[in-house]
N, C-alpha and C positions, 0 to 999 in steps of 0.2 A: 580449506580444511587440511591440516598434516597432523602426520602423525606423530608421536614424541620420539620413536624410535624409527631405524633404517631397515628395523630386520622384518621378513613376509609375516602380514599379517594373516590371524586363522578368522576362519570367516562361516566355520563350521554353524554355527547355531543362528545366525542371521540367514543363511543361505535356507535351515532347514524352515524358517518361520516365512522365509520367500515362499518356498514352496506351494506352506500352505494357504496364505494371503492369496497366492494364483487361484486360489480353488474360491476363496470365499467373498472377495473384495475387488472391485472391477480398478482396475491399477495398481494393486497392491496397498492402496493408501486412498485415507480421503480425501488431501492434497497432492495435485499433480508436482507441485514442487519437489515433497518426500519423493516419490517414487525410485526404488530402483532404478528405473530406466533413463531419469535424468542426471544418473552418474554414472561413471565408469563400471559396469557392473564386474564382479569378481574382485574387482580392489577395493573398492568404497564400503563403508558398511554399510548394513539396511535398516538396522535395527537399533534401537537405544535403550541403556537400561537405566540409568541416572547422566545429572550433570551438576557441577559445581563450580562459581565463580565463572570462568573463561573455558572451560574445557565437560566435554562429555564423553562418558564409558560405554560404549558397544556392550551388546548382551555378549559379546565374544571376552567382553575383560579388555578391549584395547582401548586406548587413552587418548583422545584427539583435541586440539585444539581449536574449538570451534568457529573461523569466520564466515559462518553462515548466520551464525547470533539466533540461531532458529528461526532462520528466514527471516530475518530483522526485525523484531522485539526484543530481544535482549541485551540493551545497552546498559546494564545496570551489573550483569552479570545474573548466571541461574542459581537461584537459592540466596537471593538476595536477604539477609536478616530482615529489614525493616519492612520491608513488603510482602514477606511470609509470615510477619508478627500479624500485620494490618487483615490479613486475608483469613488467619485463625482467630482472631480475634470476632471477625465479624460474623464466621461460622455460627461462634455460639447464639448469635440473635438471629442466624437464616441471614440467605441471599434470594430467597425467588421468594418475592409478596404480590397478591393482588392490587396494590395500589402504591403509589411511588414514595418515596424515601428520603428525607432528609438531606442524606449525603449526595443526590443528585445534586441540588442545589449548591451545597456546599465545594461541590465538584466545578458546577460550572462557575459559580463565581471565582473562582481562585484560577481556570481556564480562562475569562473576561481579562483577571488582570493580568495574566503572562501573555498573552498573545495578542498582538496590537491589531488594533480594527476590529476585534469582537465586542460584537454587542448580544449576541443569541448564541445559545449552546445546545446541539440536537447529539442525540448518542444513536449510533449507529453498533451492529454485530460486527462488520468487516468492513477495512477500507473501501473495496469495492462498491459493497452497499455506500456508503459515506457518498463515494462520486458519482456515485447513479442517481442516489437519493437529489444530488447536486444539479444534475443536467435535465433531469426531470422538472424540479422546482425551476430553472432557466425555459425551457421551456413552457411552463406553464406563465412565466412569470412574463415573456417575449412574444407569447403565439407561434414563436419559429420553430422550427424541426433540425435544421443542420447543425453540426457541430465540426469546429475549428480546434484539431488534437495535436498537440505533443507533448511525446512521454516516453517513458520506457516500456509503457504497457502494463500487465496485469491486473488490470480491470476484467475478470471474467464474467463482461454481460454482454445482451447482446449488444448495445450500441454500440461500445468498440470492436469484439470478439469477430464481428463482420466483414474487418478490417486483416484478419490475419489468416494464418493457414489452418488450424484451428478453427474452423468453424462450422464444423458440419451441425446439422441442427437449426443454425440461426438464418432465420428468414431472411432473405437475400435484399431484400427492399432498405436493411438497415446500412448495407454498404455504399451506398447513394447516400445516406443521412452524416458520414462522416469522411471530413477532409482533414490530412495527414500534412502539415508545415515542418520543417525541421529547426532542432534549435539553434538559436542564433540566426534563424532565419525570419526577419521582420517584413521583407521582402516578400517572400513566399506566402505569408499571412495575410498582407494587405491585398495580395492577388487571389486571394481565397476569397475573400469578401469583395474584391470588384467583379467575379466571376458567379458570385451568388447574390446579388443586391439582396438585401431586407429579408434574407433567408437564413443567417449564422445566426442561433439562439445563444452561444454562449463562446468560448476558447477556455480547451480546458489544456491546463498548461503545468507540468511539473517545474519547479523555481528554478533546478537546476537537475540536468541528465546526462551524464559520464564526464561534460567538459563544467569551466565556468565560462558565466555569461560574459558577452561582452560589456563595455561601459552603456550603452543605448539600449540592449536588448529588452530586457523587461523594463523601460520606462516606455518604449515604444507599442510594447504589447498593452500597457496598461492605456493608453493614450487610442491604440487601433481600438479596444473596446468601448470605451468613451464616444470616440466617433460615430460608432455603427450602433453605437445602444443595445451593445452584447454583453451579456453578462460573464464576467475572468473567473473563473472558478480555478483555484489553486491546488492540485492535487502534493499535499504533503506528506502522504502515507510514507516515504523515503526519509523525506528532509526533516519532517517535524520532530524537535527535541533532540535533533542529533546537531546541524547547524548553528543549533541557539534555542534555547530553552522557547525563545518567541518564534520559535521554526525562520523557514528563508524568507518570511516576510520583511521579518526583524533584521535579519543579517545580511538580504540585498536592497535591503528598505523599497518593499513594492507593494501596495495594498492591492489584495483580492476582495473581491465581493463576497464569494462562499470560496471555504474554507476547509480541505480534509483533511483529517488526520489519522490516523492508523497503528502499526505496528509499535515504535517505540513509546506511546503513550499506555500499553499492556503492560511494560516493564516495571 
């Protein structure tokens, strides 16, 4: 995030809505992402009062250019015409029904055909849910309980949340249930599973996490699941639609079993 100019910004009416957020909201925000505290505080803004295209306006009037994309959904830009037309539009007939809708369907089918290896389409609130909803279904689907992870994280459930510092709250038993391989480490994964026989319910794996993959890497993940009859859940919440329209399945050609998606699919 920069700012378009070099000179101090005023920070007066962010700092006074801090304030009162301290009083009424347990972090200031109902995403620990937003929060003040995971920015420089005094410099960063806190507050927003619109955005357009690539950039958004502080309740203070200053002008940023956003690469935060709103914590990654907004690959399209904010106030995107065609998807503000789409979304007034549907206003006039309601958005919350008692029973399901048309455009679900029309949603997943058109979901089937961009993204390779889908044959079922489940909608989910938050990518989180999306890969929980994932490790669960593996689980039920294996009878196994452990889970074989790498990612960058943000998953805030308990199954991985066990795993980090972050965790006060989460029943301790869950940290036993997940093992931590690094990327591009094939190695480390196949020794995850000679250390647990018939105990990994699934590998849940982002496509790709700050580097790219080697040439072997994800054909040999796909191949370690195969063997041990663990289910590869692909967590795309990052990659999907930013990669390739087919997210990183498409573009490192790897098929997952289950499939998440997330963030730039709001756009």
């Amino acid at each position: 995030m920069t700012t378009k100019t070099s000179s101090l910004l005023k920070l007066n009416n962010s700092k006074k809505l801090k304030l009162k957020a301290k009083r009424l909201i347990p972090a200031q925000t109902q995403t620990f992402s937003r929060s003040a505290t995971t920015f420089v505080e005094g410099v960063y803004p806190v507050y927003v009062k619109s955005a357009n295209g690539s950039h958004f306006t502080d309740v203070d009037g200053n002008i940023f250019l956003d690469y935060l994309m709103g914590l990654g959904p907004i690959t399209l830009g904010y106030n995107y015409k065609k998807v503000n037309s789409a979304i007034t539009n549907q206003l006039k007939d309601g958005i919350l029904f008692s029973l399901p809708h048309p455009i679900e369907i029309d949603l997943t089918e058109l979901l089937c055909k961009t993204i390779p290896n889908t044959d079922m389409v489940k909608f989910e609130k938050t990518g989180s849910n999306a890969v929980t909803g994932a490790v669960r279904a593996a689980r039920a689907i294996t009878k196994k309980n452990k889970i074989a992870y790498c990612g960058s994280g943000g998953v805030w459930h308990d199954w991985y949340a066990a795993s980090i510092s972050r965790n006060d709250g989460v029943p301790s038993f869950n940290k036993k249930l997940i093992k931590i391989f690094d990327y591009n480490d094939s190695d480390g994964l196949e020794q995850i599973f000679e250390d647990n026989k018939n105990e990994i319910s699934s590998i849940v794996l982002e496509p790709s996490v700050y580097e790219i993959p080697n040439k072997t890497f994800l054909h040999k993940i796909r191949k370690i699941a195969d063997k041990n009859n663990a289910v590869l859940i692909l967590d795309e919440i990052v990659t999907g639609f930013r990669f390739d329209l087919g997210g990183g399945q498409k573009f490192f050609d790897i098929k997952g079993d289950l499939v998440c998606f997330g963030k730039g699919m709001g756009n």
